[in-house]
VEXTORMI-829260 format. One line per field, with one value per residue (C-alpha): y, z, x; residue number from 0; residue in one letter. Coordinates in steps of 0.001 Angstrom, whole numbers, plus 500000, padded with zeros to 6 digits. Layout:
v = (Y	...)
w = (Z	...)
u = (X	...)
nr = (NUM	...)
rest = (a	...)
//
This chain:
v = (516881	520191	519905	518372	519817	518579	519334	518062	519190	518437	517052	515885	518395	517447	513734	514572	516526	513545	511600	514308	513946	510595	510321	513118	510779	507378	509357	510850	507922	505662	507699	508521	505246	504016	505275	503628	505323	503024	501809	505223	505450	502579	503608	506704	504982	502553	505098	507013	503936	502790	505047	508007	507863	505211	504800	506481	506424	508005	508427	509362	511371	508725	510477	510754	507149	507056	509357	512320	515844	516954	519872	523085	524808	523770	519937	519966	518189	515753	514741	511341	509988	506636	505026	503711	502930	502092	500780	500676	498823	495655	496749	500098	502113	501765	498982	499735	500446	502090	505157	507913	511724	513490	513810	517710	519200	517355	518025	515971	518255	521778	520486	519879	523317	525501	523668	523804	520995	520814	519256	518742	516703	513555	514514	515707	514404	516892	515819	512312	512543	513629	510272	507986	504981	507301	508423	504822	503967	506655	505632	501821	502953	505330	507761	510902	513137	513827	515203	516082	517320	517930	516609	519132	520145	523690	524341	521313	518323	515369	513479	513648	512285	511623	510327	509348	508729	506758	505199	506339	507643	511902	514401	515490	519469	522644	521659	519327	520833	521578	518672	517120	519612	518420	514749	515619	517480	514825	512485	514396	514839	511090	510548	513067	511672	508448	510074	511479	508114	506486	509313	509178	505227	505245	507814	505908	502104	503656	505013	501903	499723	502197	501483	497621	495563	494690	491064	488387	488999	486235	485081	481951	479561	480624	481247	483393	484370	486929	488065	491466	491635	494386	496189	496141	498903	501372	500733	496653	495920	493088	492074	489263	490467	488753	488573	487366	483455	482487	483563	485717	487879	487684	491096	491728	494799	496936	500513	501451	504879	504895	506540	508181	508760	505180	504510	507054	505951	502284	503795	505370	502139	499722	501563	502003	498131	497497	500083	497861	494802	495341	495632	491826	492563	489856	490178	491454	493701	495047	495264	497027	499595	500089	500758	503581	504953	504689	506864	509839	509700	510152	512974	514424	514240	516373	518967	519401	522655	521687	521928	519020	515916	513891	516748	514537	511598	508425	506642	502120	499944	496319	493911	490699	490136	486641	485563	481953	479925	477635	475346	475092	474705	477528	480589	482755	485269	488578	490104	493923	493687	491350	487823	484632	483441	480150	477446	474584	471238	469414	467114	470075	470325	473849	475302	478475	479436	480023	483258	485830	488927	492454	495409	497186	500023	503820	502199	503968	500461	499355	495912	493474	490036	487155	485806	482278	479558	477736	475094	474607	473556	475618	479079	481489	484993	486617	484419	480966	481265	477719	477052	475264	473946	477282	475953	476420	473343	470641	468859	465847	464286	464333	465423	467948	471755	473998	475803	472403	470347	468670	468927	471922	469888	470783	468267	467491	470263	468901	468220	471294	473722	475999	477906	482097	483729	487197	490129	493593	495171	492428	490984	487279	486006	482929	481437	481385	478323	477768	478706	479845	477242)
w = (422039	423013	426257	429743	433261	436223	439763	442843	446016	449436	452482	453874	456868	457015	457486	460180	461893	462190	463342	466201	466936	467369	469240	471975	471954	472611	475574	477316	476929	477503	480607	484085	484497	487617	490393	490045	488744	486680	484809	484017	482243	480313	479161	477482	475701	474319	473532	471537	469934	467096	465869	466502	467218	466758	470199	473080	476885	479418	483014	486130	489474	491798	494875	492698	492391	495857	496653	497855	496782	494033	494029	491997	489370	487168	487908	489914	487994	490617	490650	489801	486869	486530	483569	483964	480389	477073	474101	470142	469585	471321	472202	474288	475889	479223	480664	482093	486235	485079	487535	486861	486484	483424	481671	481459	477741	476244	474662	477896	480560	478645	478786	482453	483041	481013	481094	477339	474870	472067	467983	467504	464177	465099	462196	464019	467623	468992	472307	472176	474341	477369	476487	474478	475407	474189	471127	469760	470268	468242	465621	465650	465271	462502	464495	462267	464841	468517	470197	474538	476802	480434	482785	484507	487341	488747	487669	489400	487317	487704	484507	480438	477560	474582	471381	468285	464392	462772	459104	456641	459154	458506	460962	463805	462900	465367	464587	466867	469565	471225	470581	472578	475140	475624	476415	478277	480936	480943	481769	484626	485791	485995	487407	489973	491119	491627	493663	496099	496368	497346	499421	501223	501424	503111	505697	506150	506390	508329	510915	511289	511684	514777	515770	516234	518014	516739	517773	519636	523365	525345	527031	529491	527635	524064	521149	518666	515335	512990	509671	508185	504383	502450	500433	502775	504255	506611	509524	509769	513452	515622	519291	522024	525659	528640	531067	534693	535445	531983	529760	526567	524513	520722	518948	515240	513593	510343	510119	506826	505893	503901	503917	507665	508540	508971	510851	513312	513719	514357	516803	518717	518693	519677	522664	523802	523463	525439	528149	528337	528168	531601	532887	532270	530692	528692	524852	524523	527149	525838	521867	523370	524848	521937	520358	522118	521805	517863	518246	519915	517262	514741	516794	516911	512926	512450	514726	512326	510210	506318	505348	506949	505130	508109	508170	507894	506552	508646	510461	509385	511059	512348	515422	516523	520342	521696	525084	524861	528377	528645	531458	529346	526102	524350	522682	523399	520616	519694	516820	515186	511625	511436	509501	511982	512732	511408	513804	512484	514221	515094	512311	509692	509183	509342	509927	510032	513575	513490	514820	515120	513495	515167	512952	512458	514883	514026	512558	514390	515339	517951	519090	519975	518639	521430	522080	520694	522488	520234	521357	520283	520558	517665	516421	514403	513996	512167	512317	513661	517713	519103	522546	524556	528327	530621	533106	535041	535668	533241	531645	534058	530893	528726	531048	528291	529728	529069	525570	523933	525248	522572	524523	526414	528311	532423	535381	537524	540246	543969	545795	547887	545548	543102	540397	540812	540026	538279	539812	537953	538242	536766	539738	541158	544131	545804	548705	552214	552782	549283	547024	543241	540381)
u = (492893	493160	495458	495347	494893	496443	495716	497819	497149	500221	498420	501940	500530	497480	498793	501364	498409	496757	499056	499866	496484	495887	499089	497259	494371	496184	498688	494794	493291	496161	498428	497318	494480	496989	498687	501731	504724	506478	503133	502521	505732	505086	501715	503469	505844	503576	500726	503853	505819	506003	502675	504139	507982	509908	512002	510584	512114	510789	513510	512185	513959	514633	513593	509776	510017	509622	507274	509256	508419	510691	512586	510874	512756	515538	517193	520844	523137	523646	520105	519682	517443	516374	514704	511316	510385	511755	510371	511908	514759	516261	519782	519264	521615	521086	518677	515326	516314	519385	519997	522359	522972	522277	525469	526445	526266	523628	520798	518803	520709	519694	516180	515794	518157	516086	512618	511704	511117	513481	513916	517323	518959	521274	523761	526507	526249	529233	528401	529027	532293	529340	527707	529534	526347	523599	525399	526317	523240	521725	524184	523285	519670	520067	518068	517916	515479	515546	512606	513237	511043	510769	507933	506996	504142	503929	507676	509133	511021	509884	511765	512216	510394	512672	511573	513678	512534	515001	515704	513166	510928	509743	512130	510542	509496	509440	505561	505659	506398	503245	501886	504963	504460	501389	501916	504280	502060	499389	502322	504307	500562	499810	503201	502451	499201	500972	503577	500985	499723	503279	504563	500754	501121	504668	503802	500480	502624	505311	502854	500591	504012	504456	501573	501258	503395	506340	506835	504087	504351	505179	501641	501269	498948	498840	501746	500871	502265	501250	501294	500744	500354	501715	499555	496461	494858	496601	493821	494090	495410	495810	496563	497288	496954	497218	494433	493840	493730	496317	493670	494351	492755	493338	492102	491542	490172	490248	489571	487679	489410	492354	495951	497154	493695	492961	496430	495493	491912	493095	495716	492703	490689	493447	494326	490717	490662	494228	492137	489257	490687	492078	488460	488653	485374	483506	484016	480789	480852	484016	482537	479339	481665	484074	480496	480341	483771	482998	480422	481983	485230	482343	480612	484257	484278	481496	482803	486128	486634	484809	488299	489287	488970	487429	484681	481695	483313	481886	483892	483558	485488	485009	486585	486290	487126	487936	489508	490705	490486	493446	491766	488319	490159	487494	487729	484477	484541	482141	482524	481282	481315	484301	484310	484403	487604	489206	489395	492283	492657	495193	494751	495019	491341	490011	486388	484642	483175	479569	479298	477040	478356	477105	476484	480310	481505	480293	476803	473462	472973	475182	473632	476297	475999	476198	479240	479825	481894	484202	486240	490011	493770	494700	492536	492733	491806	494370	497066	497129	497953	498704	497917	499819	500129	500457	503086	505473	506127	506317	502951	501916	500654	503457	506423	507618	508918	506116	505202	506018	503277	501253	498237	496565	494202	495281	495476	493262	492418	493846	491040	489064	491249	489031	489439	489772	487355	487534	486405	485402	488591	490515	491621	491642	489951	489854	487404	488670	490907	491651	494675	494608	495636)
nr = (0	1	2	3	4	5	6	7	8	9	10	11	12	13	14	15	16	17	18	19	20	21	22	23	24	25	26	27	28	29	30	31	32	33	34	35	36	37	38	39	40	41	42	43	44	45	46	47	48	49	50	51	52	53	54	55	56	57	58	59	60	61	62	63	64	65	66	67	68	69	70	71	72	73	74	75	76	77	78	79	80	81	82	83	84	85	86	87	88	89	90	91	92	93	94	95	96	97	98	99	100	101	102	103	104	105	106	107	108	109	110	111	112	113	114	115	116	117	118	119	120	121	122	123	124	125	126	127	128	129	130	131	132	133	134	135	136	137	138	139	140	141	142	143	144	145	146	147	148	149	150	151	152	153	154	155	156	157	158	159	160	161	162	163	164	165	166	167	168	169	170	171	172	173	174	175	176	177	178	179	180	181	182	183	184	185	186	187	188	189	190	191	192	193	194	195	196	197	198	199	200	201	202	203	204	205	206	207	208	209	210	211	212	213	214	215	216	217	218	219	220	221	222	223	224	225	226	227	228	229	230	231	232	233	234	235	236	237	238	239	240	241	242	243	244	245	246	247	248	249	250	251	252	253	254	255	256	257	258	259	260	261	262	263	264	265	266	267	268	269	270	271	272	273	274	275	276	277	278	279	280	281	282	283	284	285	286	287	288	289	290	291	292	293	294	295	296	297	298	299	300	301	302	303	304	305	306	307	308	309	310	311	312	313	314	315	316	317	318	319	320	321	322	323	324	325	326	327	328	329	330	331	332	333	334	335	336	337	338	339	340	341	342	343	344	345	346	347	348	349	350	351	352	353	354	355	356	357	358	359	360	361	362	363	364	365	366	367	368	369	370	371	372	373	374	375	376	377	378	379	380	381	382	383	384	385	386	387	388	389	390	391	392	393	394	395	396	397	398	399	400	401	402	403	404	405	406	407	408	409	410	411	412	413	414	415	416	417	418	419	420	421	422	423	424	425	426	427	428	429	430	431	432	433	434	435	436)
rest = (x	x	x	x	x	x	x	x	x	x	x	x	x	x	x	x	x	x	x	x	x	x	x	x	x	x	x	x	x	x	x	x	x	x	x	x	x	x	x	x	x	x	x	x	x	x	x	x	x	x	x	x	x	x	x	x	x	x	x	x	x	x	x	x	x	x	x	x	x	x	x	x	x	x	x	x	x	x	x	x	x	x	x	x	x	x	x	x	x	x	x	x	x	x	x	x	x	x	x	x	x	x	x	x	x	x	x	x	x	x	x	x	x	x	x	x	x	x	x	x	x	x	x	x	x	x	x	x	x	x	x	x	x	x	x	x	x	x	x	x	x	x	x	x	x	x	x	x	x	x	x	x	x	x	x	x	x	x	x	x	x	x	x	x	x	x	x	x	x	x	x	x	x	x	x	x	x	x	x	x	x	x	x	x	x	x	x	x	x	x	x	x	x	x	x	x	x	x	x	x	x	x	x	x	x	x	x	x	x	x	x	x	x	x	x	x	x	x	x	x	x	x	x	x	x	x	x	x	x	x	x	x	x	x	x	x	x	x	x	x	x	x	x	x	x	x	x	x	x	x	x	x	x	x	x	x	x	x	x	x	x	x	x	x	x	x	x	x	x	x	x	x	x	x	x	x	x	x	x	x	x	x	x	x	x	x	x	x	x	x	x	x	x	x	x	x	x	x	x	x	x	x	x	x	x	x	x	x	x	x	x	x	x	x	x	x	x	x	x	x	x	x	x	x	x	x	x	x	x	x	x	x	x	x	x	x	x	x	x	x	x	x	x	x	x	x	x	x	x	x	x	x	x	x	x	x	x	x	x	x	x	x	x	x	x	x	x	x	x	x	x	x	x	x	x	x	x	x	x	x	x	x	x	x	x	x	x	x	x	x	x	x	x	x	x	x	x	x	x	x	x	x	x	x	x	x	x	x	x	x	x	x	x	x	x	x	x	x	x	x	x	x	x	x	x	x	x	x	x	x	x	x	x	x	x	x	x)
//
């Protein structure tokens, strides 16, 4: 034997390249699928823990959180951070919700002062006095490492990214850094689309609350309730107006566009409907002429500067239209695009209304389907209106005050008395020598 060679060759870098790698990979593929704020933060801790860090929390401006616009340049100290995610160990320093100010001197407060992402060692934590919380939890963790960085978008703070390696885990390096950097723009990028999105949707909910009534007017043959879900779109509306003779008109419509534009849109077409409604026109009548209206707000669209995000857009919305006759005990009903309503018995049973449905408003076609009839005690187009005997004085059938009648079916006319009859305007006319009901 003549000797022996040996070659070894280090690829500790070339290892904790990878794994700076893959952790890029799982935050792009992983951050910014949702626009909600809080899942957003969660997807970056749990794209970054336990592959590439071993604790990971991720706090969040409050005011973001909520959709306002945060402030641009370095964070006041009296700004208030909440956290939003956390994943590593069980027993954390502050609970997921927590909200308070970044305590002044630490390493978290320098990086949303100065902006810059920063590898410190957990040796000697000489500002534990700042935040005694934080540093015994460091301590119970063994966390050796601290990586910070600010989320930032065009120079404004929107939160921090902290990671820790503890126990036998490698140091974070100043290698790191850029890699770090860069999850932490995709993230304040994600978090900022999903800010848009809630400050957009709170504008857009505040404004259509504005915009429909605020509590069931009183009407003289019908009690209504309704319901408006949270979540839905911006341009869903609904109505109950009086009309001549006891009757009532029970309106339901959704505007296809979303965000403000949609609120304003179903502002313009519920007030064109309150207009024509006191036409006393038939529900077809009135449908063929909100047809119309649709038209000319989609004329007006094309007609908006290309910078505008209406320019062009078409305008989809549907409504269905049905005036309920107290002394005929039927709801005639038209619809434009809108599902038939649900009609519920007395008894509890419920059934669909076959209906015609017209093509919805701001289509090229704009014929009206014909109205359908549907008689009822109890129907339903957004919410369940219950009608009950008109009044004023008490039910001959049951002797109960009125609005608590259990039946809507009137008494018998006096003899040689008739019923009015409506006129265009919306106005009530008897025959000479008779009086109104």
């Amino acid at each position: 034997m003549l000797g022996a060679a040996v070659a070894v060759a280090d690829v500790s870098d070339r290892v904790r390249r990878r794994e700076r790698d893959a952790a890029l990979v799982a935050v792009r593929d992983s951050v910014g699928r949702t626009l909600d704020v809080e899942a957003t933060c969660r997807d970056l801790v749990n794209a970054l823990v336990p592959g590439y860090a071993d604790v990971g929390v991720v706090e969040v401006v409050d005011d973001v959180l909520r959709g306002e616009t945060p402030q641009s340049g370095p964070l006041d100290p009296d700004v208030l951070l909440r956290r939003a995610a956390y994943r590593g160990y069980n027993e954390a320093a502050h609970p997921i919700g927590d909200i308070r100010a970044v305590p002044y001197g630490t390493p978290y407060q320098r990086a949303v002062s100065d902006l810059r992402a920063r590898v410190l060692p957990l040796d000697d934590l000489t500002w534990a006095d700042a935040d005694p919380a934080r540093a015994g939890s460091i301590r119970r963790f063994r966390a050796h490492t601290l990586l910070v960085a600010p989320l930032t978008v065009h120079g404004a703070v929107l939160g921090l990214l902290t990671l820790y390696r503890c126990g036998d885990s490698e140091p974070f390096t100043e290698e790191d850094l850029p890699a770090a950097l860069a999850m932490a723009s995709r993230a304040a990028l994600g978090i900022d689309n999903a800010r848009r999105y809630v400050h957009e949707y709170t504008i857009a909910s505040a404004l259509q609350r504005r915009l429909l009534p605020q509590s069931p007017a009183p009407q003289p043959a019908v009690e209504s309730d309704h319901l408006l879900l949270s979540g839905g779109g911006a341009g869903n509306w609904f109505d109950t107006i009086a009309l001549s003779g006891a009757r009532t008109a029970l309106v339901i419509g959704e505007v296809g566009d979303r965000g403000i534009y949609a609120a304003t849109t179903m502002g313009q077409l519920r007030t064109v409907v309150h207009a024509l409604a006191a036409l006393d026109l038939e529900p077809d009548e009135l449908l063929a002429r909100l047809y119309d209206t649709a038209a000319r707000l989609a004329e007006e669209r094309t007609h908006l500067p290309q910078s505008d995000p209406l320019h062009r857009e078409p305008l989809a919305a549907t409504c269905a239209y049905a005036v309920y006759d107290p002394f005929t005990e039927k709801c005639t009903v038209a619809s434009a695009g809108h599902p038939a309503p649900l009609v519920v018995e007395p008894d509890g049973a419920a059934f669909v209304v076959g209906l015609p449905v017209g093509p919805p408003l701001g289509t090229a076609d704009r014929t009206c389907a014909t109205p359908s009839p549907a008689p009822c005690r109890t129907a339903s187009t957004s919410g369940a209106p219950r009608c009950s005997w008109p009044g004023p004085t008490p039910c001959p059938r049951s002797g109960t005050p009125p609005g608590n009648c259990p039946t809507t079916r009137p008494p018998p006319r006096p003899r040689g008395a008739s019923r009015p009859r409506r006129s265009p305007t919306g106005t009530s006319r008897t025959r000479p020598g008779t009086r109104p009901n």
